[in-house]
C-alpha positions as CSV (number, residue, x, y, z in Angstrom):
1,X,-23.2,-6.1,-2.4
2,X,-23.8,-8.8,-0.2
3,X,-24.8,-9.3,3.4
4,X,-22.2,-9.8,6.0
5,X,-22.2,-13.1,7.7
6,X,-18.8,-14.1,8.5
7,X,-17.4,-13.3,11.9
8,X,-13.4,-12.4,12.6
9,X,-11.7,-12.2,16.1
10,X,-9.0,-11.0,17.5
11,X,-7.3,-10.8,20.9
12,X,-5.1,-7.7,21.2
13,X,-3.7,-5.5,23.9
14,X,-4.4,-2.8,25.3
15,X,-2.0,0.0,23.3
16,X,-3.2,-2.2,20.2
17,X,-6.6,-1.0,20.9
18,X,-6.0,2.0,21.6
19,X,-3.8,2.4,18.6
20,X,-6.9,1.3,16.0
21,X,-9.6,3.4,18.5
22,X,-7.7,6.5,18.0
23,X,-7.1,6.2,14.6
24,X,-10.1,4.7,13.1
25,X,-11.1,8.0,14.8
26,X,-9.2,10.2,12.9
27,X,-10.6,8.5,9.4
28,X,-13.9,8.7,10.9
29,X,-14.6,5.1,10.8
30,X,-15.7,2.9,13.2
31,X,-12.6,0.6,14.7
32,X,-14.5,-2.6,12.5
33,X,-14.8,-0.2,9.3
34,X,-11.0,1.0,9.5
35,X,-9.8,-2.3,10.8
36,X,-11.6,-3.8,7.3
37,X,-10.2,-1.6,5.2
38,X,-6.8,-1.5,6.0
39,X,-6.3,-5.3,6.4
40,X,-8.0,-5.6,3.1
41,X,-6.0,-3.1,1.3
42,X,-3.0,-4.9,2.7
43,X,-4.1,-8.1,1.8
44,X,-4.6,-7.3,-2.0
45,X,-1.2,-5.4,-1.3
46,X,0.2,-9.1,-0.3
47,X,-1.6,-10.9,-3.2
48,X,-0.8,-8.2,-6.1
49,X,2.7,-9.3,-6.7
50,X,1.5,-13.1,-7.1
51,X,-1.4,-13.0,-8.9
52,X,-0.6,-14.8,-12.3
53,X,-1.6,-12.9,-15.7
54,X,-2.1,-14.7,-19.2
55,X,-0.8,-13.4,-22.4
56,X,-1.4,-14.2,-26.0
57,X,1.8,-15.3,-28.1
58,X,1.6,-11.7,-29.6
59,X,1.7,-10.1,-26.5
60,X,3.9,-11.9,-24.8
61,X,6.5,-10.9,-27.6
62,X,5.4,-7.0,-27.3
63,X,6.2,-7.7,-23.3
64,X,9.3,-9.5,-23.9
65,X,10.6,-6.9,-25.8
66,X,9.6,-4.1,-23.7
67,X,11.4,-6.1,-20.5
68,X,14.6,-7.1,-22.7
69,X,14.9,-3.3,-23.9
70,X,17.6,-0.8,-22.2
71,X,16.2,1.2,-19.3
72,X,14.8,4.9,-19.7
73,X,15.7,7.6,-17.6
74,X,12.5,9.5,-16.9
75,X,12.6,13.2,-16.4
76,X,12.6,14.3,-13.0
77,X,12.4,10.6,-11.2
78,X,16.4,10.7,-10.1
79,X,15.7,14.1,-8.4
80,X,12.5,12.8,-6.6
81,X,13.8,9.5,-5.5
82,X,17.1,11.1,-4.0
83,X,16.0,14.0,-3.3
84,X,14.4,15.4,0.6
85,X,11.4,14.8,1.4
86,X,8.5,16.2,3.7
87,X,9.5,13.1,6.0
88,X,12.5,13.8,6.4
89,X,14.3,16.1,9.2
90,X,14.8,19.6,9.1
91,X,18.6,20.8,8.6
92,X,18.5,21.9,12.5
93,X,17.1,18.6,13.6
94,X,13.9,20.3,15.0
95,X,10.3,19.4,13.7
96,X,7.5,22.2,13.6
């Protein structure tokens, strides 16, 4: 791994700051740590979708045909997509 010599800054306000301070704190990261991570991670997040792949005639068919077949259901994914979650709301509105 190399050394760290470039420098980032950024002005933010106050309820910014303490935003990151209180949960870089709850990772147990030091605000620079968790402020590194997470605007990596969403930075590869950004990049993923545009990131260009190369395939070899042969397996640009075996993807061609996998895109141009009809669409699976997959056991259980309906329920789970349309289904409640642990996000959502009780039935009587009231969080525990």
């Amino acid at each position: 791994m190399s050394a760290k010599a470039e420098r980032l800054h950024l002005r933010i306000d106050e309820q910014q700051k303490a935003l990151l301070e209180a949960a870089s704190e709850a990772a147990g990261d030091s605000v620079s740590t968790f402020v590194l991570k997470a605007a990596t991670e969403a930075a590869a997040d950004v990049l993923a979708d545009r990131r260009a792949f190369l395939l070899d005639e042969e397996a640009w068919q075996v993807f061609d045909e996998a895109l141009q077949g009809p669409a699976q259901d997959v056991a259980g994914l309906r329920e789970l997509l349309t289904g409640p979650t642990v996000l959502d709301p009780p039935n009587d509105g009231v969080f525990r």
